[in-house]
C-alpha positions in Angstrom: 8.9 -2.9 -16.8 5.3 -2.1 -16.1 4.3 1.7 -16.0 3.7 2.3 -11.9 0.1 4.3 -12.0 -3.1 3.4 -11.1 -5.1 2.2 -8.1 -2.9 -0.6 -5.9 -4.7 -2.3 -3.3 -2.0 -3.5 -0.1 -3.2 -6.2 0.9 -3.7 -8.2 4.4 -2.1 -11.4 5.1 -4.8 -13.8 6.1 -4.3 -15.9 9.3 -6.7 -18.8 10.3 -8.4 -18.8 14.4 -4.9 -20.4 15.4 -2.7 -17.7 14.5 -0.9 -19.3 11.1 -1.2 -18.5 7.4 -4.7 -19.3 5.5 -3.5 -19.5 1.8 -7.5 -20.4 1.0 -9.1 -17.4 2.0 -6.1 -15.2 -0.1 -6.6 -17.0 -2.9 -9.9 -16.5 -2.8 -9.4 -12.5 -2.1 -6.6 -12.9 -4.9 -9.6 -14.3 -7.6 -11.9 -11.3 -6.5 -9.3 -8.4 -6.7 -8.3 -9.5 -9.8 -10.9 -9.3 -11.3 -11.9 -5.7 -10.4 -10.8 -3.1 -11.3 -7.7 -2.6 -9.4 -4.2 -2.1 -11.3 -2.1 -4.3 -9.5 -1.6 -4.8 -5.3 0.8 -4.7 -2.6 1.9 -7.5 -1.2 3.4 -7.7 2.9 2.8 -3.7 3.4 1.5 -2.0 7.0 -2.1 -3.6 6.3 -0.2 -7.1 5.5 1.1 -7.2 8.9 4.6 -7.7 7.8 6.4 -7.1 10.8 4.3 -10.2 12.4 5.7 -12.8 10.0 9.0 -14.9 9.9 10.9 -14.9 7.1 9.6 -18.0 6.1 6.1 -17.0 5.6 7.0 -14.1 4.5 8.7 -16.0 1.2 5.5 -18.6 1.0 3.3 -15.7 0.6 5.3 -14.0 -1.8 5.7 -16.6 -3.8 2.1 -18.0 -3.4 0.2 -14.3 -4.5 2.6 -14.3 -7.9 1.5 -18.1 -8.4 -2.0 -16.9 -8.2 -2.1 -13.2 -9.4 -2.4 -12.5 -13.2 0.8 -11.6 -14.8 -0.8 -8.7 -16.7 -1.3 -6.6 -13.2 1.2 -5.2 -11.1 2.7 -6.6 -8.6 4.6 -5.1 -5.7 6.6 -6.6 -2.7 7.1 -5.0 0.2 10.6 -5.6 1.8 11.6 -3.7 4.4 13.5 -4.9 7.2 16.0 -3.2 10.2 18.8 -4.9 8.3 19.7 -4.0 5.0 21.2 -7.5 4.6 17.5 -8.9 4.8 16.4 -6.2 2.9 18.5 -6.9 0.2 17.7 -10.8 0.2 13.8 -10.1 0.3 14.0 -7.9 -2.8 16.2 -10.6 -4.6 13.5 -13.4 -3.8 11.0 -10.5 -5.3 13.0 -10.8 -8.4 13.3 -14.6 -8.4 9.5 -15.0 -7.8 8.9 -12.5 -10.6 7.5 -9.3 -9.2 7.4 -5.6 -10.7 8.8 -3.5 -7.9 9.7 -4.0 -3.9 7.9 -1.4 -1.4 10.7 0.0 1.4 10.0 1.6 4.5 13.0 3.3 6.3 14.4 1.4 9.3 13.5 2.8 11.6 14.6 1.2 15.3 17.4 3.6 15.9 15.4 6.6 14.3 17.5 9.2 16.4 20.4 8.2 14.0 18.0 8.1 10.7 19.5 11.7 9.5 18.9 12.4 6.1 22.6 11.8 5.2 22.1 8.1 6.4 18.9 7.2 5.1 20.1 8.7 1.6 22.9 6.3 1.6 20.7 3.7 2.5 18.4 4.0 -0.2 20.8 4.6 -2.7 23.1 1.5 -1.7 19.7 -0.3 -1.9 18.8 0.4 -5.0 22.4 0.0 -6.3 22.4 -3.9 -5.4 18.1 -4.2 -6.0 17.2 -6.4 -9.0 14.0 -4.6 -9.0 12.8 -1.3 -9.4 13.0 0.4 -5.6 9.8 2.2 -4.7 10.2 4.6 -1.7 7.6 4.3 1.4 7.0 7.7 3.4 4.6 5.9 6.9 5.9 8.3 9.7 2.6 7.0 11.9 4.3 3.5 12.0 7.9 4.8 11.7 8.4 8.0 13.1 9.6 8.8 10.4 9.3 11.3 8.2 10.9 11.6 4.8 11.2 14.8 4.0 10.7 16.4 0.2 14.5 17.1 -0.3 15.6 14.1 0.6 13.2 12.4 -1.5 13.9 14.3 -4.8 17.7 13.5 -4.1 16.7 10.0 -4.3 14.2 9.8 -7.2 17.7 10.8 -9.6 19.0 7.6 -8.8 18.0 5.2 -11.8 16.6 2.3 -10.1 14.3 4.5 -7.6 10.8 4.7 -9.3 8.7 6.4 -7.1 6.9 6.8 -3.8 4.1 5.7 -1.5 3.5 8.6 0.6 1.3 8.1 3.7 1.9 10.9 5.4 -0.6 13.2 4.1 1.1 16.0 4.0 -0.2 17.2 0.9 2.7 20.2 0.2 5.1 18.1 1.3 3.8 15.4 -1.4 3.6 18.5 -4.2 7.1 19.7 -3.6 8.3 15.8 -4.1 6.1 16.0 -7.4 7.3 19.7 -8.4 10.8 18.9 -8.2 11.4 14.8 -8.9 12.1 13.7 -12.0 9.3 13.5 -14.8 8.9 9.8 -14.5 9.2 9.4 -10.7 6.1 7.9 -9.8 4.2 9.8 -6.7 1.7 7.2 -5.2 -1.3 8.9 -2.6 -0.8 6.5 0.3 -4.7 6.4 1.6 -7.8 7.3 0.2 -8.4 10.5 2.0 -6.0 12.5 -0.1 -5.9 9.9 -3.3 -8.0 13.1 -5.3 -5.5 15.9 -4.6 -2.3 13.8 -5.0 -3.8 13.5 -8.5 -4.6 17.1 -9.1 -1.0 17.7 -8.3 0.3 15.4 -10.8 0.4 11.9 -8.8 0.2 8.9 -10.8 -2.3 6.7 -8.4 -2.7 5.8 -5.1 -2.3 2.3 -2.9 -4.6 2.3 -0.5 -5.7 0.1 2.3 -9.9 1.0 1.2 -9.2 -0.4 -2.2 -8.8 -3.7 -0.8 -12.4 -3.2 0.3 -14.2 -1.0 -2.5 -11.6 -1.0 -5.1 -14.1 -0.7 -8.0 -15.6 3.2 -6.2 -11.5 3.8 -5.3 -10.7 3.0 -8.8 -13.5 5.4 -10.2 -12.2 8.7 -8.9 -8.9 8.0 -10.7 -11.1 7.2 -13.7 -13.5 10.1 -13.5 -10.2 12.2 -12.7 -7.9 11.3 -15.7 -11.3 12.1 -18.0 -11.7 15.3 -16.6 -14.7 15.2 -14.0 -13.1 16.7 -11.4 -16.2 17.0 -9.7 -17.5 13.6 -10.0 -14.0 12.8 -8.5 -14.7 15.0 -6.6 -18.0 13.6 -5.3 -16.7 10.0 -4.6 -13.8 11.4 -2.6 -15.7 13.2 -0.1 -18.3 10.5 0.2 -15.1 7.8 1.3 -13.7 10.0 4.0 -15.3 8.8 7.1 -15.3 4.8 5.7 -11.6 5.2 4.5 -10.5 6.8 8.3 -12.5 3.3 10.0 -10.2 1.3 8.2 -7.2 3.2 8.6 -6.7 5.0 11.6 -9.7 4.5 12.9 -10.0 0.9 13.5 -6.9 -0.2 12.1 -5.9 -3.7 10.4 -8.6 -5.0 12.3 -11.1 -2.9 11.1 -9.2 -3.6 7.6 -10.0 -7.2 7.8 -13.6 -7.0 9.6 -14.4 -5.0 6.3 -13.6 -7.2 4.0 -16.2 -10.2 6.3 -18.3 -7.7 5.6 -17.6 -7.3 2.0 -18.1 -11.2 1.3 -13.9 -11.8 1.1 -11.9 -13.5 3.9 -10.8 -11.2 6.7 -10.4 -13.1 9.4 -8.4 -12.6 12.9 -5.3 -10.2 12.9 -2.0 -11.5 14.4 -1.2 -11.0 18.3 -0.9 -8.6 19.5 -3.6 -6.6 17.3 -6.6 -8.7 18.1 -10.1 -8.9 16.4 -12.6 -5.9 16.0 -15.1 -5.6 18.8 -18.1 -6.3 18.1 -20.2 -3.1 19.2 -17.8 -1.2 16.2 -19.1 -3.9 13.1 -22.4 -1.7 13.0 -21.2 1.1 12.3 -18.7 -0.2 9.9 -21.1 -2.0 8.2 -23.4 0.8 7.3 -20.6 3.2 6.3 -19.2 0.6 3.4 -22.9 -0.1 2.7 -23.6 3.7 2.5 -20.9 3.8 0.1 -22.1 1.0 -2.5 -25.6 2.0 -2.9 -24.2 5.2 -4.4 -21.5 4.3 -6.1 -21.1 0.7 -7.1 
């Protein structure tokens, strides 16, 4: 198994003007990310607008990004599904295909019922029956749900649960899952705008939504980290703030994709209902990123 650390970009699912998959414009995304300076990527996570594809497409993108992504990188699926039947079948596909790890969110459509007792046993039947190497995914903006720290250190003793993607930003929250989890259990920052502190505290990486954009400036303030410029980290981190909350939760996976037109990669249209960035935003999206490169790349 690959060691989970680094900078992971999650990447968006490309759609053509009609709505369906356009397998051209990710491969040509998958040529440029790979070579950067990006460990590895997610595949069909929040900015992949997995909950807008069938199951079908969902498998013909899985299995197109491992045809077309080097081996040497990692390579995670998402997987998460209401039913832990699908669940379970998606992460086995993963494993067929030949992936590294599978990305699950909680379910999350009868989250009055999601106690702590039930989502333990869901995790842990999960990663009983996963082929793969079962990385948690803490999104409580999308889920409304929150995982909290002790139920997360419960989980990380089970041997098939790896780590975490944490998007919650709840930086204690994230140090008490690192202060009390097993040494190897991996604690992924889940955006940009905390990537630097996750790292002070001992997390591994981040996968962020911006490195799908800038990976080569995200990937440097793990680099200047681990060689102990904390302030040149330091520097690069503050400087992303405002660009990393446009394509977040500012402008969301449209804002995601009308970066990466920007960029010279292939955006394109999000799925209905999300529907195409308006145009009196690109401006100032376009200056941000490009106030970004000139200093960094």
């Amino acid at each position: 198994m690959k060691e989970l650390k680094g900078c992971l970009a999650p990447i968006p699912t490309p759609f053509d003007e009609r709505g369906e998959l356009f397998l051209d414009g990710l491969k040509r995304n998958l040529e440029a990310w790979a070579k950067s300076s990006l460990d590895g990527i997610v595949v069909l996570g929040s900015n992949g607008e997995f909950v807008m594809l069938t199951q079908e497409e969902k498998l013909r993108l899985l299995e197109f990004v491992r045809e077309n992504y080097p081996r040497d990188k990692l390579l995670i699926a998402g997987t998460a599904c209401e039913s832990f039947k699908e669940t379970l079948f998606l992460n086995k596909k993963a494993h067929e295909f030949g992936y590294d790890a599978v990305l699950v969110l909680p379910p999350s459509y009868y989250k009055g019922s999601m106690t702590d007792d039930v989502l333990e046993n869901y995790y842990l039947r999960l990663a009983d029956e996963s082929p793969l190497p079962v990385l948690i995914y803490n999104m409580p903006a999308n889920s409304g749900i929150n995982l909290s720290s002790k139920l997360v250190v419960r989980l990380s003793r089970h041997p098939n649960i790896f780590g975490i993607k944490d998007s919650s930003g709840r930086i204690v929250q994230i140090s008490e899952v690192i202060a009390e989890s097993k040494d190897s259990f991996a604690v992924f920052a889940g955006s940009a705008s905390f990537l630097l502190p996750t790292l002070v505290m001992g997390g591994v990486g981040g996968i962020l939504a911006l490195a799908n954009v800038i990976p080569d400036v995200c990937s440097k303030i793990i680099e200047r980290y681990r060689a102990g410029d904390i302030e040149g980290a330091r520097e690069i981190q503050l400087a992303i703030l405002r660009l990393n909350n446009l394509v977040t939760s500012g402008y969301g996976v449209p804002g995601l994709k009308a970066a990466l037109d920007i960029v010279g990669l292939y955006g394109g249209p999000p799925r209905l209902p999300l529907l195409p960035l308006a145009e009196d935003k690109l401006d100032d999206l376009k200056r941000e990123i490009n106030k970004v490169l000139s200093r960094f790349s």
